[in-house]
N, C-alpha and C positions, 0 to 999 in steps of 0.2 A: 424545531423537532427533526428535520432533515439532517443536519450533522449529528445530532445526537444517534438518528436512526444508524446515521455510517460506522457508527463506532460501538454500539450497541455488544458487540463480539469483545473487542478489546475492554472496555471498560467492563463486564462480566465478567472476563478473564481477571483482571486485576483484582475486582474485587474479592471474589472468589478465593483465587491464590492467599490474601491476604488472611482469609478468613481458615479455608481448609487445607491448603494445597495444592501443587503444580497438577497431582493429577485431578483432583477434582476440579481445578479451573481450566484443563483441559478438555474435561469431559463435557464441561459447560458451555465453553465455546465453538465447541461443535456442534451442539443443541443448539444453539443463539445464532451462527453462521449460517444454518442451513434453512434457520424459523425467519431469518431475515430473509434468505433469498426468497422464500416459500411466501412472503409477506409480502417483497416488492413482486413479486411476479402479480401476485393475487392483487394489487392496488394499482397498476402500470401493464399487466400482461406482458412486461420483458424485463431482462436483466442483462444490465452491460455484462459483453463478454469478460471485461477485468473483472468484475464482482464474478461472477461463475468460476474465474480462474482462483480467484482468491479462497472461495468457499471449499472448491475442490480439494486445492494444499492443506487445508483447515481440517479437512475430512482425512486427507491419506497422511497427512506428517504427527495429526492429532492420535488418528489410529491405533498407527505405530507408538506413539508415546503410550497408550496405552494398554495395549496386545503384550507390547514386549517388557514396559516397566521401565521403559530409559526415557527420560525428559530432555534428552540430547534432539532426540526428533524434533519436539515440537518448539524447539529452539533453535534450532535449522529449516523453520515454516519460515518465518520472516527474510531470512536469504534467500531462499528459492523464489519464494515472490519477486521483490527486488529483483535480484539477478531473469529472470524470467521477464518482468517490466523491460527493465534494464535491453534484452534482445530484442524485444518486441517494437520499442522508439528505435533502436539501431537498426533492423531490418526495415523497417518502414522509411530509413533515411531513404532507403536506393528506390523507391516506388513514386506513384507519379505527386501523391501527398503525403506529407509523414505524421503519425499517428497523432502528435500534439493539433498540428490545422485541421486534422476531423476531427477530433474533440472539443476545439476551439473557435474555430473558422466562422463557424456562424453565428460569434459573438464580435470576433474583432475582425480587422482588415489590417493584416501585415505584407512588408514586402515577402516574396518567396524566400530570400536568404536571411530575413529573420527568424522565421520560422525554421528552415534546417539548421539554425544556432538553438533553437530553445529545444527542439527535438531531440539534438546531439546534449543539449545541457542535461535534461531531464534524462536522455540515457546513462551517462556520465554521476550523476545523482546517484543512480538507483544504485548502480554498480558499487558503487562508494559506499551506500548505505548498506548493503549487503554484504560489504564487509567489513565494516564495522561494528555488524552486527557480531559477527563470527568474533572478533575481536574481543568484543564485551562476553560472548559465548564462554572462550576458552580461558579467556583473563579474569573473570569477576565470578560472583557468587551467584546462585540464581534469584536468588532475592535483587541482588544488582542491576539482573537483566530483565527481571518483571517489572524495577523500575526506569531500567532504559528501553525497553519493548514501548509501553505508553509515553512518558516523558521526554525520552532520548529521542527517538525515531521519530515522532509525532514532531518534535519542537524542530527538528534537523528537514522537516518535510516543509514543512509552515517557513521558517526562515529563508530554505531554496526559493518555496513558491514568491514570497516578498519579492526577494530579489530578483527572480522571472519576472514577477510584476513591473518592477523599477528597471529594469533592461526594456520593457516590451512600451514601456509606456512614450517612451519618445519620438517613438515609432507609430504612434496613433494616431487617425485622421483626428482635427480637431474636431470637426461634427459630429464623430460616433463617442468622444470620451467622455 
């Protein structure tokens, strides 16, 4: 129920689109992002600050998409995210932990300069995927990008995390794995 709950926005979007339209599946993902924060809050009393950040892009790029009638915005929501991520692992390289080991930390036990490899990888990612994003944007159809938004991105996210995994794992006490 948990991953489905994370994705509940995207998957609505998809469906939606497939059914009425970019902008009705935008209208709906804004309804769906802001009923999921309003849900975790209400079930948990908090929301990670990413999910706040995410919800917020959803609300001002969705907006825009449709105030002004261009679905260019809400196809430029997915790279500002990323790229916004993307700062957020990068700035926290120079601090005294980087965003990945508070996120992480109290699941695994890495040396210190592992972890500012996977913080810098996962910067490195986002960056990447956010402009890739823009690439599929300006290159393909939007039918192409509704199904690189869910498929593309999603599967490119999943295959990073593997391989995070497969990097991180040799590096594990044998007691905690």
């Amino acid at each position: 129920m948990g991953v489905l709950f994370d994705f509940f926005p995207i998957l609505l979007f998809f469906v939606v689109y497939k059914l009425a339209g970019i902008y009705a599946a935008t209208a709906v993902m804004i309804v769906a992002a802001a009923l999921q924060m309003a849900l975790t809050w209400w079930r948990k009393r908090e929301v990670r600050p990413l999910h706040v950040l995410s919800t917020v892009l959803v609300l001002i790029f969705g907006s825009l998409t449709l105030i002004i009638h261009d679905e260019i915005f809400v196809k430029w929501k997915p790279t500002a995210v990323y790229w916004l991520f993307a700062a957020g692992f990068l700035a926290s390289h120079w601090f005294k932990m980087p965003l990945i080991q508070r996120a992480l930390g109290s699941e695994l036990t890495l040396p210190a300069l592992v972890w500012r490899r996977l913080n810098l990888g996962w910067a490195l990612a986002f960056a990447v995927m956010g402009a890739i994003n823009l690439y599929v944007v300006y290159h393909f159809s939007t039918e192409t990008w509704v199904n690189f938004k869910l498929f593309g991105l999603l599967g490119l996210t999943l295959l990073f995390a593997l391989a995070q995994g497969l990097y991180v794992m040799r590096y594990l006490d044998e007691g905690k794995a």
